[in-house]
C-alpha positions as CSV (number, residue, x, y, z in Angstrom):
1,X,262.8,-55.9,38.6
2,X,260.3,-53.8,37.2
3,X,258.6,-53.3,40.5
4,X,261.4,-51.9,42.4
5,X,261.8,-48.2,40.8
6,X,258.3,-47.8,43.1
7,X,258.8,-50.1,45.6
8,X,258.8,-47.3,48.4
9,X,255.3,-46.5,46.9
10,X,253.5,-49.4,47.5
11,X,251.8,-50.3,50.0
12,X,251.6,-54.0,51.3
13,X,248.4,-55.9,52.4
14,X,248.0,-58.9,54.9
15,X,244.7,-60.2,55.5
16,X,244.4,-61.4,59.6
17,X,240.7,-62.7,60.2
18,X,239.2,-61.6,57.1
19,X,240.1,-58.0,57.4
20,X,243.3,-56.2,55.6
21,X,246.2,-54.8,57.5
22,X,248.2,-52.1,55.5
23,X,251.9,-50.8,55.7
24,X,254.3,-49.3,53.6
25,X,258.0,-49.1,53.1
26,X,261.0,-46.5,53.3
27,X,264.6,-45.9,52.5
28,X,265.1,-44.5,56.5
29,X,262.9,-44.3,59.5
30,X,262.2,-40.5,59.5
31,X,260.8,-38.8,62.4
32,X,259.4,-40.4,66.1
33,X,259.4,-43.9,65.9
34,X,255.9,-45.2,65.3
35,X,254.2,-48.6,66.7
36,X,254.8,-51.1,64.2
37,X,251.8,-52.4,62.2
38,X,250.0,-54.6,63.5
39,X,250.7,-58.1,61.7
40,X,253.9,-57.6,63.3
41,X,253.0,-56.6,66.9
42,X,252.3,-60.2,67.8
43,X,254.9,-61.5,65.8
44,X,258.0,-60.7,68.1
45,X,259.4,-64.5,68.8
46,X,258.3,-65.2,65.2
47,X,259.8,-64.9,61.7
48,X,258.1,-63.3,59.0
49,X,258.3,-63.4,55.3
50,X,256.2,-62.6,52.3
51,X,256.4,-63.8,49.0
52,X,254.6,-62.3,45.7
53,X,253.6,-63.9,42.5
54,X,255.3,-61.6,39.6
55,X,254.5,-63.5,36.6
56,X,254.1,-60.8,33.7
57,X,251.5,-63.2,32.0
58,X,248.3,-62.7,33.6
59,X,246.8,-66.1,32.9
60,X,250.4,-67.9,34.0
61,X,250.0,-66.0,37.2
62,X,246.6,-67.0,37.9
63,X,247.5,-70.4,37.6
64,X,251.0,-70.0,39.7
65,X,249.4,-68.4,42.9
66,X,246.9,-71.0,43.4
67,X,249.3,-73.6,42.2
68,X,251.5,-71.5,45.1
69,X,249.3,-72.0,47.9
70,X,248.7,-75.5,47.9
71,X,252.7,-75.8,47.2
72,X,253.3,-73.6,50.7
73,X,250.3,-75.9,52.4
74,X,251.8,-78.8,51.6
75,X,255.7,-78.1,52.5
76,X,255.6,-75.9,55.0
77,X,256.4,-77.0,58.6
78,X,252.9,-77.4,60.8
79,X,253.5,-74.5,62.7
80,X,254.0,-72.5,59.8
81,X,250.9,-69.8,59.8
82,X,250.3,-68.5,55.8
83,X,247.6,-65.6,54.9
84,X,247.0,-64.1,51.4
85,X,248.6,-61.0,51.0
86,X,249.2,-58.3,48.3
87,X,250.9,-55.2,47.3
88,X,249.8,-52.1,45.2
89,X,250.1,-48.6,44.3
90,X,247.5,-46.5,46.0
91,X,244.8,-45.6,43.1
92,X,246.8,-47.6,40.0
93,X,244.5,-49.2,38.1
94,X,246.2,-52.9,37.5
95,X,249.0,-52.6,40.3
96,X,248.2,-55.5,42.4
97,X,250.1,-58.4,43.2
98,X,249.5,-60.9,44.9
99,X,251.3,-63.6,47.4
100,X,251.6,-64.8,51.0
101,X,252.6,-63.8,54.1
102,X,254.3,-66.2,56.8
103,X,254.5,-66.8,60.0
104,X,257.1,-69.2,61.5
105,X,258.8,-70.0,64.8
106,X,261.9,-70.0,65.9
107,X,261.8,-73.7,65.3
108,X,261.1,-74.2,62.0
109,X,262.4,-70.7,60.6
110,X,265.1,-72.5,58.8
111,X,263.4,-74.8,57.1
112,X,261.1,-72.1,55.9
113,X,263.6,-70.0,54.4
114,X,265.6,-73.3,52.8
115,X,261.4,-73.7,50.8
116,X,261.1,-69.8,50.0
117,X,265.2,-70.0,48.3
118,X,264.1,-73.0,46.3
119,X,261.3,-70.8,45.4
120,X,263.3,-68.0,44.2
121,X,265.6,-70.5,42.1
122,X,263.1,-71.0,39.4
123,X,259.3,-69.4,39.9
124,X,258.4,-65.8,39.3
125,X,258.3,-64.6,42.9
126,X,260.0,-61.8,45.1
127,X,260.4,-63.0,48.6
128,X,261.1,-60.6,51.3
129,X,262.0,-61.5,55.0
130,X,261.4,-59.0,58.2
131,X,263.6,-58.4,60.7
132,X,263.0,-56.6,64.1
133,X,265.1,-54.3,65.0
134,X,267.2,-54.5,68.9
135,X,264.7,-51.6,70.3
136,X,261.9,-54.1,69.9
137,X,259.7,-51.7,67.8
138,X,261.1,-51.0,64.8
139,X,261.0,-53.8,61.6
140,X,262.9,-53.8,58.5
141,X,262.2,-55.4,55.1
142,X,264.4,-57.3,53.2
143,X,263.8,-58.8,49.6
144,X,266.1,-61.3,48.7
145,X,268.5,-61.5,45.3
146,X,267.6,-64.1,42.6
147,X,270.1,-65.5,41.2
148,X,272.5,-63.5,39.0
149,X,270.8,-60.4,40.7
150,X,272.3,-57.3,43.1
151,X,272.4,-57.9,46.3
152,X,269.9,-57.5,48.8
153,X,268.1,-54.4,49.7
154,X,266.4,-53.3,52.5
155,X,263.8,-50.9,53.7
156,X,262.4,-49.8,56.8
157,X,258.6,-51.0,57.7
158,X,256.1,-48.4,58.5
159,X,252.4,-47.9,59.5
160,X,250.2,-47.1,56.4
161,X,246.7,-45.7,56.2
162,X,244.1,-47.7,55.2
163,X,243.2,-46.9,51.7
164,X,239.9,-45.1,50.5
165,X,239.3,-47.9,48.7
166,X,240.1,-51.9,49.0
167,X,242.9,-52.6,46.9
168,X,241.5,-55.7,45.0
169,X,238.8,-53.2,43.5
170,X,242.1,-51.6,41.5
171,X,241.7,-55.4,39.5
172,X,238.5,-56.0,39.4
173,X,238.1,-55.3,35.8
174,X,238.1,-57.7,33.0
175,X,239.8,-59.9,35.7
176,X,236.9,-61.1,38.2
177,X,234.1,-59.2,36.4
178,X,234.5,-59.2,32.8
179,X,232.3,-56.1,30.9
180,X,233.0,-57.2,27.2
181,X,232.5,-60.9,25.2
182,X,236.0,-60.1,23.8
183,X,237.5,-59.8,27.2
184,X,236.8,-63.3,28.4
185,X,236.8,-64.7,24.8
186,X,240.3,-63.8,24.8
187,X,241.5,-65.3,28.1
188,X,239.7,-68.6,27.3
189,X,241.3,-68.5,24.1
190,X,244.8,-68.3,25.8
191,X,243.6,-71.7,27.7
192,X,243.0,-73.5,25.0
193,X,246.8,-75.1,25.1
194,X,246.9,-75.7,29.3
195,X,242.8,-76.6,29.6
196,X,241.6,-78.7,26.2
197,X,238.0,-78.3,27.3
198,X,238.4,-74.5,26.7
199,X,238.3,-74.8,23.1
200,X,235.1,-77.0,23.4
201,X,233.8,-74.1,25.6
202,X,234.2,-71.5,22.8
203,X,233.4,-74.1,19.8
204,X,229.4,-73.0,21.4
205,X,229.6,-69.3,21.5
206,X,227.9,-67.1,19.1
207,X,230.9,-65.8,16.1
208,X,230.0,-62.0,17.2
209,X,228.4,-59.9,19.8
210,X,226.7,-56.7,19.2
211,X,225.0,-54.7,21.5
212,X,221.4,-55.4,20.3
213,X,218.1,-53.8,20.7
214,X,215.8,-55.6,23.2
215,X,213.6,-58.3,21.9
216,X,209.8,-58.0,21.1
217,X,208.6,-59.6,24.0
218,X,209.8,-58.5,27.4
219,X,212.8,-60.3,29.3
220,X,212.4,-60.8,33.3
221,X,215.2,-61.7,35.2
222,X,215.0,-63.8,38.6
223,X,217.7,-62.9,40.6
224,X,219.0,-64.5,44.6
225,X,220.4,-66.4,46.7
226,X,219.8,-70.5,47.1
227,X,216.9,-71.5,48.3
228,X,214.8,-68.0,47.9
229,X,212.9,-69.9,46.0
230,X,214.2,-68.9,42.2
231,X,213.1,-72.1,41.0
232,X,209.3,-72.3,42.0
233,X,208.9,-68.5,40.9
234,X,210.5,-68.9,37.7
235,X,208.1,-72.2,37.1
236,X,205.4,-70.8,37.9
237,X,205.7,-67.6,35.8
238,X,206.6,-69.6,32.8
239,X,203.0,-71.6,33.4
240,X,201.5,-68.6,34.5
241,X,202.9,-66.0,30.7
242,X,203.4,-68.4,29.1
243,X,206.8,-67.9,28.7
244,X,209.6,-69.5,28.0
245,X,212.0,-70.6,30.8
246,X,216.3,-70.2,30.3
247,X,219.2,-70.8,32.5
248,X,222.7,-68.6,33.2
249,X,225.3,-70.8,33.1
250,X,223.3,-72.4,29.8
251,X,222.4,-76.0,30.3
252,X,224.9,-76.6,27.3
253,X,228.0,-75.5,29.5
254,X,226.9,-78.1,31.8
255,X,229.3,-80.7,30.9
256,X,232.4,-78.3,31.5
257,X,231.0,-76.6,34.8
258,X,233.4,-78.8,37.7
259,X,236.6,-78.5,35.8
260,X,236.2,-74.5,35.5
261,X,235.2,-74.4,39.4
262,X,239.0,-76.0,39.8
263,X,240.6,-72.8,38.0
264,X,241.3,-69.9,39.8
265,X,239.2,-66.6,39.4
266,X,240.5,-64.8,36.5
267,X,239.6,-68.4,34.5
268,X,236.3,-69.2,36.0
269,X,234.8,-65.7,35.7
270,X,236.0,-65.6,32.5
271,X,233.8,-69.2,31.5
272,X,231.2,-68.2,33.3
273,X,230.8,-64.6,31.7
274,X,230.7,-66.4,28.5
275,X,227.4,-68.1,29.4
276,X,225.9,-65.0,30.2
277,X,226.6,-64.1,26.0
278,X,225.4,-67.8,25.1
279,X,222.4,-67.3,27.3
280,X,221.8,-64.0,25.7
281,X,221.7,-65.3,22.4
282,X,219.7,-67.6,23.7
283,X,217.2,-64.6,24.5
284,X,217.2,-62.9,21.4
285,X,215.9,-65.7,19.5
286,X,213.2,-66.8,21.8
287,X,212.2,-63.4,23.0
288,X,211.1,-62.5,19.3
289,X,207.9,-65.0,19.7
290,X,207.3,-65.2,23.3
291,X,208.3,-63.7,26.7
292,X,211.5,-64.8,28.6
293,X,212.2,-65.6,32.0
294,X,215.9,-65.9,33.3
295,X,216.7,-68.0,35.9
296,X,220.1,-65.6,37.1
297,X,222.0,-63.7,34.4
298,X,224.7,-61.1,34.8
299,X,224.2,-59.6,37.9
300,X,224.8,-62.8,39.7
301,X,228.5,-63.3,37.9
302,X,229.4,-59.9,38.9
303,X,227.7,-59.9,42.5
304,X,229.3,-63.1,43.6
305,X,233.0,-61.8,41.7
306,X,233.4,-58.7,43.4
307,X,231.9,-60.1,46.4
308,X,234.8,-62.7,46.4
309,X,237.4,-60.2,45.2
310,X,236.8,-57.9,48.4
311,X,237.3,-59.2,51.6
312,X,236.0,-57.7,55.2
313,X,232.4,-55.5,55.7
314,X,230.4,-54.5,53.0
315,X,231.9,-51.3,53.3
316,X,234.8,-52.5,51.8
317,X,233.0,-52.8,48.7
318,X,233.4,-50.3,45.6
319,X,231.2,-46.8,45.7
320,X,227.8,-46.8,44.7
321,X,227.8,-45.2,41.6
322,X,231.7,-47.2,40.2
323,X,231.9,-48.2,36.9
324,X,232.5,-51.8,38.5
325,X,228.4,-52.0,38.7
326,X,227.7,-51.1,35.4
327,X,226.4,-53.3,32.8
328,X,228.2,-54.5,30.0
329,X,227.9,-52.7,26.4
330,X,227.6,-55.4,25.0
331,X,225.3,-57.7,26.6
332,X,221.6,-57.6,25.6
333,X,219.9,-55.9,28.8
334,X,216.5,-57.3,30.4
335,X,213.5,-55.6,30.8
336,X,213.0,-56.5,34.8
337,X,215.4,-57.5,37.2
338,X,214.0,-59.0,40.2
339,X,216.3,-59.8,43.2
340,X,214.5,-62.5,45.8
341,X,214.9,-61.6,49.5
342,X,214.8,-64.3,52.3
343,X,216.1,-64.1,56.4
344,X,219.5,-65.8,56.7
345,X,218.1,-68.2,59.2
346,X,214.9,-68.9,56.6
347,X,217.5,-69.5,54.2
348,X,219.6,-71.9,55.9
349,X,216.4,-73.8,56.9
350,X,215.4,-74.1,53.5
351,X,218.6,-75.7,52.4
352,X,218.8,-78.3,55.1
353,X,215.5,-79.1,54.0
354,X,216.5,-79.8,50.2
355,X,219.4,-81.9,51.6
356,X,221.4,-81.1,48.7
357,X,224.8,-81.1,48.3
358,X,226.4,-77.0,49.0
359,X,228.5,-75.4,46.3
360,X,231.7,-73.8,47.3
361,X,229.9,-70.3,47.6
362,X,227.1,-71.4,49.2
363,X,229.1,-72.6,52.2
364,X,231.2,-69.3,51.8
365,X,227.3,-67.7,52.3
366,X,227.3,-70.3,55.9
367,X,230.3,-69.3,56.8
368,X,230.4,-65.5,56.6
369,X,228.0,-63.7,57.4
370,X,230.2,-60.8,55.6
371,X,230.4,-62.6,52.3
372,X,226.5,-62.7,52.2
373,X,226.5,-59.3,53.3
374,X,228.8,-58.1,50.2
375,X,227.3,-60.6,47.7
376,X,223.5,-58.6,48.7
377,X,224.4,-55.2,48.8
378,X,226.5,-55.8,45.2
379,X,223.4,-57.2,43.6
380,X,221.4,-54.0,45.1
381,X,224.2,-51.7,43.7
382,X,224.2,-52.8,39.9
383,X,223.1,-50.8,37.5
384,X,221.7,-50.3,33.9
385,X,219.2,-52.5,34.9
386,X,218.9,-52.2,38.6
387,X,217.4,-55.1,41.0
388,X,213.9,-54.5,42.3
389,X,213.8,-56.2,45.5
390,X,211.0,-58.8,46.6
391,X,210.2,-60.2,49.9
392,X,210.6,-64.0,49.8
393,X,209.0,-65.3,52.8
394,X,205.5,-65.3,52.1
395,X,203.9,-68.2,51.0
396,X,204.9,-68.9,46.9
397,X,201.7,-68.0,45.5
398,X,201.8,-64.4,47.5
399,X,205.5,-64.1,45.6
400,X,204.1,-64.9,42.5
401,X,201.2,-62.5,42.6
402,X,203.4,-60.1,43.9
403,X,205.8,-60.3,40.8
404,X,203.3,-60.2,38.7
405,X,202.1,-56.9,39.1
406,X,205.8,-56.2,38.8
407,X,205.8,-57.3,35.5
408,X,202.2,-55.6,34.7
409,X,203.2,-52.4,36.0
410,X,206.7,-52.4,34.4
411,X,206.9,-54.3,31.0
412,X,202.5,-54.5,30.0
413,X,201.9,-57.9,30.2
């Protein structure tokens, strides 16, 4: 109920082909009638509905709309069509909500709307149908009464303009990308009653973070996508310096690694940020005797996050320069970050010739061409350090000279 004193404010999102479609709501169609947005231009035989997760606890809602979409999967009739949706208030930091929108035909409309009442019965959701009007051009919205609630209300559907930035950027923070070990200490810590191998997880990490000063021997950071060849380069600079060779995730979070993939974002991010601060610790006590090399670290949790989060071109992306690039406080900061290079179709060649196994990303990466577009241009967009970027199609030894004057020139090896 909360939401309502602003409904008219927010503007509504449905994604159609991996690209966002906006409109808003009113109290009254004012002025010439407008074409109606297009989600519903090819929905005229159809019914619509929406239906948006409003849990007030963060982690309960995480849980509920993933729980939510295999729950709509399953029930819904066949012809049923469902795409992620969400609603926000233009520039409000922490206004998102998210849901589904629906598509069903005249066949199996009732059916649908007998599901979404169930819904309303006992889950934290707000379920709104849409109604054409006779003319054939206008819509109205209409969000349905829970139980013991006022009746009905409805609001006239409009055309909105496309935001200057993509809404899921207004929850980016400590929610896919997390910019403190406090942060994601604390939502793990809330798991530790729904997902027992939570408190195992935090049972490893360091008792406090600091910001600390950089060790005395240099830190170099190998950054990339699969097969750029991270692996041989980090080898054969830990042969080549003498160096010692570390992991982000840590080897020790191993064991834990599948059952956090299952959770949905705001819980995964959340592990995986905390194996950036076990990795650091890691650092600091190695990189007092010897140098380091890091095999990924945190620009790879926050590249592939806000990649995720943001859906369509890389233009969707947040501004060069946001404060959703910068490096945490808190996090011990390398001396060299370098970010491996490769052509997609290089890439995919070099996969199929490890005939490995694909993580859910990487065949995200196959699929769009747009998700490996965003997941690049967010690693070349981080900052405090930035990526220098290296050519990875030469042969491996031209890589690893190539590096290593990197590492001369920058950090006096």
């Amino acid at each position: 109920m909360s939401l309502l004193p602003h409904w008219s404010s927010r503007v509504f999102s449905v994604e159609l082909d991996g690209a966002p479609i906006y409109f808003g709501v009113q109290e009254k169609f004012r002025g010439e009638e407008a074409p109606p947005p297009r989600v519903f231009r090819d929905a005229r035989r159809d019914s619509c509905y929406s239906v948006l997760v409003c849990n007030r606890d963060r982690i309960g809602r995480a849980k509920f709309y993933a729980q939510l979409k295999d729950k709509l999967s399953r029930d819904l009739p066949p012809k049923c069509v469902l795409s992620p949706m969400s609603s926000f208030l233009p520039d409000v930091k922490d206004s998102l909500i998210r849901g589904y929108f629906l598509r069903a035909d005249s066949e199996c409309a009732s059916l649908t709307e007998r599901i979404l009442g169930d819904l309303i019965q006992h889950d934290p959701v707000l379920v709104c149908s849409y109604l054409q009007r006779e003319n054939g051009k206008l819509w109205t919205q209409h969000l349905w009464p829970h139980p013991g609630s006022e009746t009905p209300r409805e609001y006239c559907v409009v055309p909105s303009a496309e935001p200057q930035y993509h809404p899921s950027t207004l929850n980016i923070v400590n929610s896919d990308v997390f910019y403190s070990f406090e942060e994601a200490y604390e939502v793990l810590k809330k798991c530790g009653d729904i997902i027992p191998e939570a408190t195992s997880v935090l049972e490893l990490l360091p008792s406090r973070v600091e910001a600390r000063s950089k060790p005395d021997f240099p830190v170099i950071v190998i950054e990339g996508l699969d097969a750029t060849g991270k692996t041989t380069l980090t080898e054969s600079l830990r042969d080549t310096l003498g160096a010692v060779l570390l992991q982000s995730p840590p080897q020790c979070l191993s064991p834990w690694r599948a059952r956090f993939d299952q959770e949905p974002p705001l819980i995964r991010r959340a592990f995986y940020a905390l194996g950036n601060y076990i990795t650091a610790e890691q650092i600091g006590q190695e990189g007092m005797k010897t140098p380091v090399i890091v095999d990924r670290f945190w620009h790879s949790t926050a590249a592939y996050a806000i990649a995720t989060a943001v859906s369509g071109s890389p233009c969707n992306l947040p501004a060069e320069g946001s404060e959703l690039y910068r490096w945490p406080s808190d996090l011990l900061q390398p001396s060299l970050v370098v970010l491996l290079t490769l052509d997609p179709e290089e890439r995919k060649r070099r996969l199929r010739d490890r005939g490995q196994g694909k993580t859910k990303e990487e065949q995200e990466l196959d699929h769009s061409q747009h998700f490996r577009l965003r997941v690049e241009e967010a690693y070349r967009r981080i900052i405090g350090p930035s990526c220098i970027t290296v050519d990875a199609s030469p042969s491996a030894d031209q890589v690893l000279q190539q590096v290593l004057r990197l590492i001369r020139g920058k950090c006096h090896l």
